[in-house]
Backbone as a ProteinNet text record, in pm:
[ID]
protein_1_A
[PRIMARY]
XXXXXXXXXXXXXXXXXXXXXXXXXXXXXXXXXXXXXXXXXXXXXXXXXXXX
[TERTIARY]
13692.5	13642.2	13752.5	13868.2	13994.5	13963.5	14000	13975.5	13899	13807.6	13710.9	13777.3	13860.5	13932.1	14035.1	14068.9	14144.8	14080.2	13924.5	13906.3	13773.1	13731	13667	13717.9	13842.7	13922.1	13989.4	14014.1	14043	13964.8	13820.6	13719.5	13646.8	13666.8	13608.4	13692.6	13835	13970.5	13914	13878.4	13915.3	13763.2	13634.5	13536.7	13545.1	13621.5	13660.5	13742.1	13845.7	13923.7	13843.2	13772.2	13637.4	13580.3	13535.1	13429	13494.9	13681.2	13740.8	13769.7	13772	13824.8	13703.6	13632.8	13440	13437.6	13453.9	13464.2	13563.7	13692.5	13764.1	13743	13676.9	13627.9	13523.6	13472.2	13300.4	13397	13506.9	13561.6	13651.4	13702.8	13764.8	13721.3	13587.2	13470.4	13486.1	13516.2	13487.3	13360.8	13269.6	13125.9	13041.4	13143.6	13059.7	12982.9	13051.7	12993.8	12976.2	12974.4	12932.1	12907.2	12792.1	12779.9	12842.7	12924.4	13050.2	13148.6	13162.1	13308.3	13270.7	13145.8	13097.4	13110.4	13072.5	13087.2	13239	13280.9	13444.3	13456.1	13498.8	13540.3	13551.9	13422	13344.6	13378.3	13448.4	13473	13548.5	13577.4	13716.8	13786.9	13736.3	13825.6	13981	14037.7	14130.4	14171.7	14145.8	14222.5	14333.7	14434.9	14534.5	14604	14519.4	14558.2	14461.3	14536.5	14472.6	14352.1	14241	14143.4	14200.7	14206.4	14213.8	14297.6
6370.6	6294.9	6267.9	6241.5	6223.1	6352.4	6447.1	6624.3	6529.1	6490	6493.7	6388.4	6327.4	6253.9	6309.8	6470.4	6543	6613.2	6685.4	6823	6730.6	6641.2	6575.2	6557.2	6531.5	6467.6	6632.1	6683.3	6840.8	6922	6883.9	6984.9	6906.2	6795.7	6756.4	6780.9	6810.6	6836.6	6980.5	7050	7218.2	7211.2	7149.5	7115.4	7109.2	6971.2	6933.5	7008.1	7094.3	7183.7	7322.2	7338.1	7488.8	7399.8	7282.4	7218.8	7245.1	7181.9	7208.4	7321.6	7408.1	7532.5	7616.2	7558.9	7611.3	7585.1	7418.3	7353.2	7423.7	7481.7	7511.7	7639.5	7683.8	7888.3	7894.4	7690.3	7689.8	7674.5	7582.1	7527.5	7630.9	7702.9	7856.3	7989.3	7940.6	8045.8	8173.9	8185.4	8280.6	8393.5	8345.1	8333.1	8368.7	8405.7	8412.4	8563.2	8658.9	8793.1	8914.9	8877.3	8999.4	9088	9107.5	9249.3	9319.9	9245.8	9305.3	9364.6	9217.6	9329.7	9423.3	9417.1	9547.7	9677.2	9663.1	9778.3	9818.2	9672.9	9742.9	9858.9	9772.2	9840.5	10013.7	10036.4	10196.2	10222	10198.2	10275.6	10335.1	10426.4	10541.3	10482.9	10366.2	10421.3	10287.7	10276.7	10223.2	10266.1	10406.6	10555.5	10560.5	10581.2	10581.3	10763.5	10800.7	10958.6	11037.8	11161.4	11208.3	11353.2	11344.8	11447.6	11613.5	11665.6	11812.1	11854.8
8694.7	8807.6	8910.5	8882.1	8977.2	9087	9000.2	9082.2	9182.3	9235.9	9359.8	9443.1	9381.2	9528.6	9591	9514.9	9601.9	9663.7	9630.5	9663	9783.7	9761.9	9865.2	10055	10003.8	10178.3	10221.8	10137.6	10129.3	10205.3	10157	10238.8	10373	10366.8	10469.8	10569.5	10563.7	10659.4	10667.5	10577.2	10609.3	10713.6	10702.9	10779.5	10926.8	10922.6	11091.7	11126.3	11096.9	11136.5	11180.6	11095.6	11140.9	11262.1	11264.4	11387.5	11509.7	11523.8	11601.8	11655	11591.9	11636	11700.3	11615	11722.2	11823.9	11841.3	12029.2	12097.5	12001.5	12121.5	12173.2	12100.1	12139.2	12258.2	12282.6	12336.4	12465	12422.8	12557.2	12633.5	12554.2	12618.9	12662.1	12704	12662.5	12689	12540.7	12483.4	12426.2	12475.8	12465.7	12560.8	12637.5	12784.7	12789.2	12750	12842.5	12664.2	12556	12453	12455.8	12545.8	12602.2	12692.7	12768.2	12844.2	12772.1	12688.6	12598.3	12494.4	12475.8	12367.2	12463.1	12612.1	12648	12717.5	12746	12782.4	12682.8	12544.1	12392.9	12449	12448.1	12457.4	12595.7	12675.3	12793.1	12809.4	12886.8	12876.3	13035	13100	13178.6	13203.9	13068.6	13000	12909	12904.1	12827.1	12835.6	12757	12799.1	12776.7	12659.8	12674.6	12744.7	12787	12852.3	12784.5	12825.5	12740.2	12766.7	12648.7	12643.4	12581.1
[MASK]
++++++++++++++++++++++++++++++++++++++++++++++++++++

């Protein structure tokens, strides 16, 4: 029973630390354009070698 007064304040820290790091991805938004950067990804014209 001790075990849970470590692994209790433990996870509720590793918790708010995931919550935080969520707000800060919302607040850096990061979130904004998905389908933009799915298609940057796939574009060639940030090739850097040349074809042939």
């Amino acid at each position: 029973m001790s075990v849970l007064t470590y692994l209790i304040p433990i996870s509720l820290f590793l918790g708010g630390f995931g919550l935080v790091a969520f707000f800060w991805t919302l607040r850096t938004r990061q979130y904004e354009d998905p389908k933009g950067d799915s298609e940057r990804i796939l574009s060639d014209q940030y090739d850097d070698h040349p074809k042939g």
